[in-house]
C-alpha angles and dihedrals in degrees: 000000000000118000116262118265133177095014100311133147136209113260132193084231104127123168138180093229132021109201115193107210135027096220123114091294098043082043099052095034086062095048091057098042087054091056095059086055099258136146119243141168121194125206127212124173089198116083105247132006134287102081112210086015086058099055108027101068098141123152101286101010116163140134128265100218109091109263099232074058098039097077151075116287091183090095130044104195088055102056084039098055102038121094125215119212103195140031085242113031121232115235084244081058102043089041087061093045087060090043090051092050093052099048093048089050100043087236099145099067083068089047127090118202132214089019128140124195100224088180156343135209125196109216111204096194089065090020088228137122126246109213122196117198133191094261091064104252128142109200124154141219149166104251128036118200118195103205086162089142125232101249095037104106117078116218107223106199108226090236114182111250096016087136091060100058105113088182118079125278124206126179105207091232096053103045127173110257086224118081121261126212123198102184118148094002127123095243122196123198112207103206140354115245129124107291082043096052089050090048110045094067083060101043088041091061092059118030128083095241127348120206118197122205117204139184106166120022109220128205111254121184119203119258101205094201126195142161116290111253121229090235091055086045089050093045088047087051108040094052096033101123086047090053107038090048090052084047098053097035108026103031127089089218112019090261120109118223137133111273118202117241093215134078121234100253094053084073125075124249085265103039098049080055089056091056105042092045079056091058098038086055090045089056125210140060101308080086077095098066089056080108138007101231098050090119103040117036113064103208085048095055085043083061091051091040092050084055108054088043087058086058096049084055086048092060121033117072102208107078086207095048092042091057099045081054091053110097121220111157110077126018121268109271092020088101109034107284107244122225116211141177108228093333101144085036089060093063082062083067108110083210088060135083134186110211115192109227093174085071091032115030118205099271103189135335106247124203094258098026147320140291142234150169087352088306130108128226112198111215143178098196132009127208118204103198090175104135138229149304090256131228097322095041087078093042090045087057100075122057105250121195122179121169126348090358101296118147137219096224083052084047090048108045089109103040132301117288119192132154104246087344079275096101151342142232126274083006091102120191090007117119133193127215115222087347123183111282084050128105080255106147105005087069136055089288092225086053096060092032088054092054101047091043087052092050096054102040083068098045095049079047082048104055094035095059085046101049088242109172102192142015123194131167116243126249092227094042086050094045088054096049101042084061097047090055089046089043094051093046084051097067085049130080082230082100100053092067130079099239143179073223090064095033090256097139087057125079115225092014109126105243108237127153100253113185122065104248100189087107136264090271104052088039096057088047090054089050100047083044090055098053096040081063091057101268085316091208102029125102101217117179129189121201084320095322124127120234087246095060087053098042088056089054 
């Protein structure tokens, strides 16, 4: 057993499995534990299930996966019997479906509220894992499986003077679960990302005067969302396990749309502005798969680019605002494309002003404001809608020790390195749920989670039915992965943007490209590659015994 830290004590608690995070990973791991007969105790420092659908709760909050995609496949009477309200779900609405999840398949009596893992110790002797909460338990168990989520870990920006602010302060990814109001405030939104750009049009509608505060415009796409019509519902349903199966297998990011099979040169001046008109009007993300080169081939992109920012001028009313809304500096996908209700509309407002940070940083948060640039803003409430830590800040929270001592956050100073975002060298028996390396956050997120959940669920099936002690992944087989990820970005314009996917919102984080962009469909075929080989890349040992000796048996 570990030795105690931050107050805690040893328990007799011991588990098969220890799961970090009751989200839509945390939920459907433990639905698939359960079902090869082991013990397992989940641990969720919200206070009820959901993840990123728990916390995120700002004024227009809602996914940008459509919602008939944006589900679990695993059980058929589930995605038979629930009914979706809206092309595009609302986060009340995703929330209830988790809770709902969790209710039809009795998940809650194995998850523990309000529960933080502090840390957690490999001992190689046992080979088991020794896991420390906030309630200052120490219980133990075999696997450790790390569902932290990828977008769960709120950047607060070290602004001078935050102390001072005697208005009230929000952060769009850990909103209150009351209602605000902001009727009649000076309200000031700090960034424009993409929590920022769904909120603004809301905030906007009810305060006395918004002032956005913007560094970097971003490319946002309209959603023109609607009800779901019972005809679309019946079509979905009818044709799921079709569906699901080309999502997970054909697409490039577990969303199904038509790509074109053109690139964006082949078409003449007029006719790229047709299409892309068509997939403006059509709304979402899918304005990506007006060509099929959007993301690879720089002058194409420039065309794309040229015409959102066409739109932008179409909109809004104000030439100088227009402009400061105009994005120029990364191509447009390269940071994940954003999908509002009315954003660029809002700026046409007159209770609404657009403030350029990037000319005039934040300088210090005043009692009553902010300042920039020299000038004050008096405010009554700020919103920071600045993002998050992404995909490794929830995972760097806890202290982390595989073998000899060695921790992840030591492994990691440079950039995460994993072998398939499953798992990482010298961590043995400790998974990681969408981990970075892993088509993560560049895919519909239930697709990938499905998939990795799925993966381990047979290995650990797999061990367990070999006697099969430990599972690590291999420094070589790391080292090679790590540099095909890498590779394969490279031949992308992802790279040529400053992204929360390469650090770049964080100072100090080293910026390296983090998700696996080859596409849903040949990862999974990697990874079930991988496995029919034996787990090729793993060191598995067995009593003593190599994997080779096992896999000879």
């Amino acid at each position: 057993m570990i030795a105690p830290q931050h107050g805690s004590t040893p328990s007799n608690e011991s588990y098969d499995t220890v799961v970090v995070g009751a989200g839509f990973a945390g939920l459907y791991m433990l639905h698939r534990l359960r079902g090869l007969g082991l013990s397992v105790r989940v641990y969720e420092q919200g206070g009820d299930v959901g993840g990123t659908w728990y916390w995120n709760r700002y004024p227009g909050a809602r996914c940008d996966v459509e919602s008939m995609q944006y589900s679990y496949s695993f059980s058929e009477e589930l995605q038979q019997e629930w009914e979706w309200s809206e092309r595009y779900a609302p986060q009340p609405e995703i929330l209830k479906y988790a809770n709902h999840v969790a209710d039809r398949f009795d998940l809650r009596r194995d998850i523990q509220l309000n529960t933080r893992v502090e840390a957690a110790e490999f001992h190689e002797s046992a080979n088991r894992w020794s896991v420390i909460t906030s309630d200052g338990k120490a219980v133990s168990a075999t696997y450790f499986i790390l569902a932290t989520g990828c977008l769960s870990n709120a950047r607060i920006p070290d602004f001078k003077g935050w102390d001072r602010f005697q208005g009230k302060t929000y952060h769009t990814g850990h909103w209150p679960h009351d209602e605000v109001d902001f009727t009649g405030q000076r309200v000031g939104v700090v960034g424009t990302g993409s929590s920022a750009i769904q909120s603004i049009p809301i905030i906007a509608g009810q305060a006395s005067h918004l002032f956005v505060f913007q560094r970097t415009p971003n490319f946002s796409v309209p959603a023109h969302n609607a009800p779901l019509t019972p005809e679309i519902t019946r079509s979905w349903k009818s044709d799921y396990a079709d569906r699901r199966r080309r999502a997970r297998e054909e697409s490039r990011n577990g969303i199904l749309m038509v790509i074109s099979e053109k690139g964006a040169l082949d078409d003449t001046e007029e006719a790229r502005r047709r299409e892309y008109e068509t997939g403006w009007t059509r709304g979402g993300i899918s304005f990506m798969a007006s060509y099929n080169n959007l993301l690879f081939d720089k002058p194409s992109n420039d065309t794309a680019c040229a015409f959102v920012r066409s739109k932008i001028e179409e909109i809004v009313q104000d030439p100088a605002v227009a402009k400061l809304l105009q994005p120029h500096d990364h191509p447009i996908g390269s940071k994940r494309i954003c999908v509002d209700t009315d954003y660029y509309a809002t700026f046409n407002r007159p209770n609404v002003t657009l403030v350029d940070i990037r000319s005039s940083p934040i300088e210090e948060i005043l009692p009553h404001g902010l300042r920039t640039g020299g000038k004050d803003f008096e405010l009554d409430s700020i919103v920071f809608g600045t993002g998050f830590d992404a995909m490794t800040g929830s995972v760097a929270k806890i202290n982390i020790k595989g073998r000899d001592g060695t921790t992840l956050n030591q492994k990691w100073a440079e950039g995460p390195r994993t072998y398939l975002g499953l798992m990482s060298a010298s961590f043995p028996n400790m998974f990681i749920i969408t981990g970075p390396g892993s088509p993560s956050v560049l895919s519909n997120m239930i697709v990938s989670i499905e998939q990795h959940v799925d993966w381990i669920s047979d290995c650990i099936g797999y061990m367990r039915q070999r006697g099969i002690d430990c599972m690590e992944a291999t420094k070589d087989a790391e080292d090679d992965w790590v540099t095909q990820v890498n590779d394969v970005a490279s031949g992308t314009l992802y790279p040529q943007a400053n992204s929360w996917y390469m650090g770049a919102n964080i100072p100090g984080k080293p910026q390296v490209f983090m998700p696996y962009i080859g596409g849903v469909g040949v990862y999974r075929q990697i990874c079930n590659d991988v496995a029919g080989k034996g787990y090729e890349g793993f060191a598995l040992t067995s009593r003593g015994r190599t994997a080779a000796a096992v896999a000879a048996e």
